[in-house]
FIPATOR-661423 format. One record per residue (C-alpha): x, y, z; residue in one letter. Coordinates in steps of 0.25 Angstrom, whole numbers, plus 5000, padded with zeros to 4 digits. Layout:
# FIPATOR-661423
XYZa/...
END
This chain:
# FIPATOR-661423
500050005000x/501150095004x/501750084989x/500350134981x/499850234992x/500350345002x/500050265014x/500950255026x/500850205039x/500250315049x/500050325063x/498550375058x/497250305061x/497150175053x/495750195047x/496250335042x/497650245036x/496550155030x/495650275023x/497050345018x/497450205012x/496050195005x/496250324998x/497850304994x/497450144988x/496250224981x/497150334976x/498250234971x/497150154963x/496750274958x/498150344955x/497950324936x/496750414938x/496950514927x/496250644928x/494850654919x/495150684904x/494150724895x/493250604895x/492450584885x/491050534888x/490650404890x/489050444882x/490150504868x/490250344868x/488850284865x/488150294853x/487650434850x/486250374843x/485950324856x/485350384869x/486250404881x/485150364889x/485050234885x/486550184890x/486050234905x/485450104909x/486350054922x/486949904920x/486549814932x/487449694935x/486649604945x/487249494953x/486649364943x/487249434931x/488749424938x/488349294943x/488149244929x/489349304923x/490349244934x/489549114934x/489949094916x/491349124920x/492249004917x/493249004926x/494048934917x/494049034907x/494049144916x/494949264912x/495949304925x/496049404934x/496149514926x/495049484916x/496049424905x/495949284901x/497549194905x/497449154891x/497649294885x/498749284895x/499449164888x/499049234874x/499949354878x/501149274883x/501049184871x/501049284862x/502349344868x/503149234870x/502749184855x/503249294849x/504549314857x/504949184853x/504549184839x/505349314837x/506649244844x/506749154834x/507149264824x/508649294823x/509249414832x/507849434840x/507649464854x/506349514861x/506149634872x/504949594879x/504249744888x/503249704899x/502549824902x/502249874914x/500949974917x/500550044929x/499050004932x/498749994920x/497249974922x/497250084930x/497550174918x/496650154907x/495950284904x/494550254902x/494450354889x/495650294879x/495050164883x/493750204877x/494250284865x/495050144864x/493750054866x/492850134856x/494150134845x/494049974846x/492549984843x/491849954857x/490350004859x/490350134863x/489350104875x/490449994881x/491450104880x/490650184887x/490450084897x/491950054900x/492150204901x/491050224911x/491650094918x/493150144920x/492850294921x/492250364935x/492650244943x/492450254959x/493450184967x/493750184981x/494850094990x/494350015003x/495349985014x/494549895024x/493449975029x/493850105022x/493550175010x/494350255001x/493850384993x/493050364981x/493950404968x/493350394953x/494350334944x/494150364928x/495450284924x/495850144922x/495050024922x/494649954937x/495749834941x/495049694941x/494049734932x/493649624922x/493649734910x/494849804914x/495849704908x/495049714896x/494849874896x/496349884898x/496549794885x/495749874876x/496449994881x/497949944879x/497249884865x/497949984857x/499449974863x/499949874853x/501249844845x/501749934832x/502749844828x/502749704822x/503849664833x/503349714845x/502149644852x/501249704863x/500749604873x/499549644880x/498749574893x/497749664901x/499049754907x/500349684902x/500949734892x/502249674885x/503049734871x/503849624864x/504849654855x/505349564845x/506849614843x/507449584830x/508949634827x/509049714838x/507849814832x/507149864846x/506549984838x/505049934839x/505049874852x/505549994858x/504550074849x/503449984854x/503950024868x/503950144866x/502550164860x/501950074872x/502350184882x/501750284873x/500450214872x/500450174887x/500550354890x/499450374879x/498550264885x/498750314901x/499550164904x/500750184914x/501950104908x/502850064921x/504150044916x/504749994929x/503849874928x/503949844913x/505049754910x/505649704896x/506149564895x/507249524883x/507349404874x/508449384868x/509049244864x/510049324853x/511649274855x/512349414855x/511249494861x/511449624868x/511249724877x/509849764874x/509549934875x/508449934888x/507049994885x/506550114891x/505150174893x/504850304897x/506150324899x/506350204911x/507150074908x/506349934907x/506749844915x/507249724907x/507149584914x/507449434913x/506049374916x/504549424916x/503249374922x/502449404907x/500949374909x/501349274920x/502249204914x/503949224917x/504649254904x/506149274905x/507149314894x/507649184890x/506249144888x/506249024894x/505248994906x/506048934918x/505549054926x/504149044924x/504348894927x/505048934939x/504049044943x/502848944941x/503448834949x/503848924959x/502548964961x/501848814960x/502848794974x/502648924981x/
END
């Protein structure tokens, strides 16, 4: 707690600790907040040959209707935590490991692999270049409005046992653990995809890794595509946090060198020997001793 808020110990009554605590949990939740722009209105988005009146009616959710919904889940086939299906998991790490090793086999190749790192990254959607993005892809113009009206003028408040933190209204981000939030997020990061035919841009809900396929020591586009990632991440309100991106190296060539480190915005990436990608340990030498080793060692802990 000590490291998201301002709260110190203090010889002050507890109850007056536990209301203080409240509002600095609260206030850290709450700290992507961006000041109101110019919001255009959620009525600009429904059809203008209909009557505003009719879009009024509330929607009731009764009990039986959620009973029903959870009752045809299969288990099973049930997506995970976030809302997003394992096997898109496996689709994603497939799809990277593939081509690293297909582009391997080429004579003087190596692969830079970038694990981006973002700072709350749900917390940071603006509701408005989503929507402008949702209408571009062809969505109706009454579920856009929906979704707006859904992650704009949200109320939240913090309880710390029996004590209740101030009301603050949030109109950015999406809310964490909701089902459509992983979703939301996809379709907002929709357009943050690869300009050159040897970079890829692997996307699950909020990982993101660039692969560069090297040939002859040609970094150009890889670098490039770094380079316009952060620029699209600053457009699209997404905070880059280069301390925790990392960038990983494959290279199996004989007379190898010293490879030139990658900067963004100005910080050093960290380069390292092994990362846990989508759950699974990859290490420079491609070889899976210590995932094996991390799996066993958690079978017999």
């Amino acid at each position: 707690m000590r490291d998201i808020t301002n709260h110190r110990s203090s010889t002050a009554k507890t109850e007056n600790l536990s209301v203080q605590l409240a509002e600095e949990i609260n206030s850290f939740f709450a700290r992507f907040e961006t000041p109101q722009q110019q919001h255009s209105s959620a009525s600009a988005l429904l059809p203008s040959s209909s009557s505003p009146g009719s879009y009024t009616a509330p929607l009731t959710v009764t009990e039986p209707d959620v009973r029903r919904v959870l009752l045809a889940v299969n288990p099973r086939k049930a997506a995970g935590p976030d809302g997003v299906p394992g096997k898109i998991n496996r689709g994603c790490l497939a799809t990277a490991l593939h081509a690293v090793l297909s582009h391997l086999e080429q004579r003087q190749s190596y692969v830079r692999m970038l694990f981006v790192d973002y700072s709350s990254a749900f917390n940071t959607i603006i509701p408005d270049i989503l929507i402008n993005k949702l209408v571009t892809l062809g969505l109706p113009p009454l579920t856009c409005a929906w979704i707006k009206d859904f992650l704009t003028n949200r109320p939240q408040t913090v309880r710390l046992g029996p004590h209740l933190s101030s009301t603050r209204t949030l109109s950015t981000g999406s809310p964490q653990g909701c089902v459509l939030s992983p979703l939301l997020y996809s379709l907002y990061t929709h357009d943050c995809s690869p300009t050159h035919n040897n970079t890829l841009i692997i996307k699950f809900a909020d990982d993101t890794t660039v692969v560069g396929l090297i040939s002859k020591g040609d970094e150009a586009e890889y670098r490039e595509e770094v380079l316009k990632l952060a620029a699209w991440c600053s457009e699209n309100n997404l905070s880059l946090n280069t301390r925790k991106t990392k960038e990983l190296i494959v290279d199996f060539r004989r007379h190898s060198t010293d490879l030139a480190p990658l900067y963004i915005n100005g910080e050093c990436v960290e380069r390292v020997h092994t990362f846990r990608f989508l759950g699974v340990l990859i290490s420079a030498d491609i070889s899976w001793a210590e995932n094996i080793s991390a799996v066993n060692s958690g079978c017999t802990s």
